[in-house]
C-alpha positions as CSV (number, residue, x, y, z in Angstrom):
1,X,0.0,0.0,0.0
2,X,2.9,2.2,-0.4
3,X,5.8,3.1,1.6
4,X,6.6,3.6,5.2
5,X,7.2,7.2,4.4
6,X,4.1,7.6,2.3
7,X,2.0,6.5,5.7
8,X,3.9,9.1,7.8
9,X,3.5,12.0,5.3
10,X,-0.6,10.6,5.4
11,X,-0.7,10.7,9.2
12,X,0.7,14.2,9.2
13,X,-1.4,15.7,6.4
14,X,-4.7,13.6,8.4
15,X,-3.4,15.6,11.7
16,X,-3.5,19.0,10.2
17,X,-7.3,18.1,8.8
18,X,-8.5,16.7,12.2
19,X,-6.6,20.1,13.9
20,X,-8.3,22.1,11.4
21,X,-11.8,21.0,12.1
22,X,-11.4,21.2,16.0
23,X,-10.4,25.0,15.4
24,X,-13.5,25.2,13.3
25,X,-15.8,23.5,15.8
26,X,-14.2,25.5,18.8
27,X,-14.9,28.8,16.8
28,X,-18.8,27.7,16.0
29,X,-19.7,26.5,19.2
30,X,-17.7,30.1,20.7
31,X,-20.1,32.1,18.6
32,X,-23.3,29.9,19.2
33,X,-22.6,30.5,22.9
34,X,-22.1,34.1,22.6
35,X,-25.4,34.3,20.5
36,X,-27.6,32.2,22.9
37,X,-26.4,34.0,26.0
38,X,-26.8,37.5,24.6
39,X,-30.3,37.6,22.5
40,X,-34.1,36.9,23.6
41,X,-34.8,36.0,20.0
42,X,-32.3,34.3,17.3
43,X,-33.9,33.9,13.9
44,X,-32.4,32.5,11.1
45,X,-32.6,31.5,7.5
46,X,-34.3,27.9,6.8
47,X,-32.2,27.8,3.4
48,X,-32.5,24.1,1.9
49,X,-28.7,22.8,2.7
50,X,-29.5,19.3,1.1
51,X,-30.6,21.1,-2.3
52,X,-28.0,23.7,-2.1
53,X,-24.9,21.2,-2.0
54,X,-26.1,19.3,-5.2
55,X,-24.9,23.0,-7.1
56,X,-20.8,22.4,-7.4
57,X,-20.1,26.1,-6.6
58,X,-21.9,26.0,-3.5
59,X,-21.1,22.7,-2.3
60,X,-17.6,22.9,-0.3
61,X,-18.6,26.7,0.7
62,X,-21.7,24.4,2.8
63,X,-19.8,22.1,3.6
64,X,-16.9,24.1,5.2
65,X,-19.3,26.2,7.2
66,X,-21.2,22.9,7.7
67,X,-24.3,25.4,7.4
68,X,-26.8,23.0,8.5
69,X,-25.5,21.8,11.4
70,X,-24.2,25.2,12.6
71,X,-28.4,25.9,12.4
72,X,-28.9,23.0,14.4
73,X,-27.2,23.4,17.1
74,X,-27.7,27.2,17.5
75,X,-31.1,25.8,18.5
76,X,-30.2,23.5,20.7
77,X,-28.0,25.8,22.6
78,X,-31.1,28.4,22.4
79,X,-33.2,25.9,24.1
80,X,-30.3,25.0,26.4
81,X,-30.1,28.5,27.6
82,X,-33.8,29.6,27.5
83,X,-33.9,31.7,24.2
84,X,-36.7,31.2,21.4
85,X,-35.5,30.7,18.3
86,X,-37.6,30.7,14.6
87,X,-36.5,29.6,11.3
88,X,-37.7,32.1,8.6
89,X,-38.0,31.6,4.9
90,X,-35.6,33.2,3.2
91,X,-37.4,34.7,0.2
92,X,-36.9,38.1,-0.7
93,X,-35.8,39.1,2.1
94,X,-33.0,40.9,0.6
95,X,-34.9,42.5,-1.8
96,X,-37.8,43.9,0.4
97,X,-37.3,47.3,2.2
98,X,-36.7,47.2,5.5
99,X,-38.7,50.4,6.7
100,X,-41.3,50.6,4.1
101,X,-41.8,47.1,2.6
102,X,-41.6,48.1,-1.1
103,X,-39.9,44.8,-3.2
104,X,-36.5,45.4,-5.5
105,X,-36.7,43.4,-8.6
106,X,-33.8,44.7,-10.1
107,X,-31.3,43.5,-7.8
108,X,-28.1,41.1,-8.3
109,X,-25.9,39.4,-5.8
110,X,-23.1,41.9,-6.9
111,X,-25.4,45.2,-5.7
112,X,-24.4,45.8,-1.9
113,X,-27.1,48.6,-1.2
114,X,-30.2,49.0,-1.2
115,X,-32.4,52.0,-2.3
116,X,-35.6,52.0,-1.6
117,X,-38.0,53.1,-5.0
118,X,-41.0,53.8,-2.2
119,X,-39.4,55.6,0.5
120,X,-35.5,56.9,-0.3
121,X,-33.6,55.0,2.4
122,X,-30.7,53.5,1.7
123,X,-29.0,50.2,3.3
124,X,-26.9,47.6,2.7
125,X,-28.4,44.7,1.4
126,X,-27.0,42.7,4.0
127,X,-28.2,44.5,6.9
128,X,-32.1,45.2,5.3
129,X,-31.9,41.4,4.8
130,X,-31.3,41.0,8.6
131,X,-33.7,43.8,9.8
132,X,-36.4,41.8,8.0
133,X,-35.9,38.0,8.7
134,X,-36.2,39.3,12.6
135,X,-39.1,41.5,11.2
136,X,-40.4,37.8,9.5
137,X,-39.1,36.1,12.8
138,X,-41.2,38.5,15.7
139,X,-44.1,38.5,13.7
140,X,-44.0,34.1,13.6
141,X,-43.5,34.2,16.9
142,X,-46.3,36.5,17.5
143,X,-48.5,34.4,15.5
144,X,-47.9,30.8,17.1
């Protein structure tokens, strides 16, 4: 199966993959912690990992940030430490103005702001796409 040197150049390059993934693991649980001890109400995309990993370009992005069980487990530690916690389906809420509700058609993933047509503000996409999944994520939990 190949030589005893080949086996000892595996090990190492199999110790630097395990090391990387406990770095990784450390850092997401850090942040879930943080998160679940600092917030009443986490709300988060419900993107569909399992559909979004059969696209090649998007595959090893979701599999590095192992997306789905990141989700996962930010719930469990939300219900560990007390916190509700909704999933919200992601559509348009990147396109939808945060203040005045008035839907972008025009824009790409390469636009970073967002200009409302209906009422002039101006945000990044980013952040009007966070103001309105916990918009989308008060209101389900008002609702159930």
């Amino acid at each position: 199966m190949g030589t005893a040197e080949r086996a000892q150049r595996r090990q190492v390059v199999a110790r630097a993959h395990e090391r990387t993934r406990w770095r990784r693991g450390d850092f997401t649980h850090q942040c879930r912690r943080r998160i679940a001890n600092h917030v009443d109400l986490i709300a988060v995309e419900d993107w569909p990992v399992n559909r979004m990993v059969q696209n090649h370009w998007l595959a090893k992005c979701m599999h590095d940030g192992a997306s789905s069980q990141c989700a996962s487990l930010l719930s469990s530690q939300a219900a560990w430490a007390a916190r509700k916690d909704v999933a919200v389906n992601p559509a348009y809420t990147s396109q939808e103005c945060s203040q005045g509700g008035h839907r972008a058609t025009d824009l790409t993933l390469a636009d970073r702001t967002h200009t409302c047509t209906g009422c002039g503000v101006v945000l990044d996409h980013a952040h009007t796409a966070r103001l309105n999944i916990l918009r989308v994520g008060q209101h389900a939990l008002a609702s159930a």
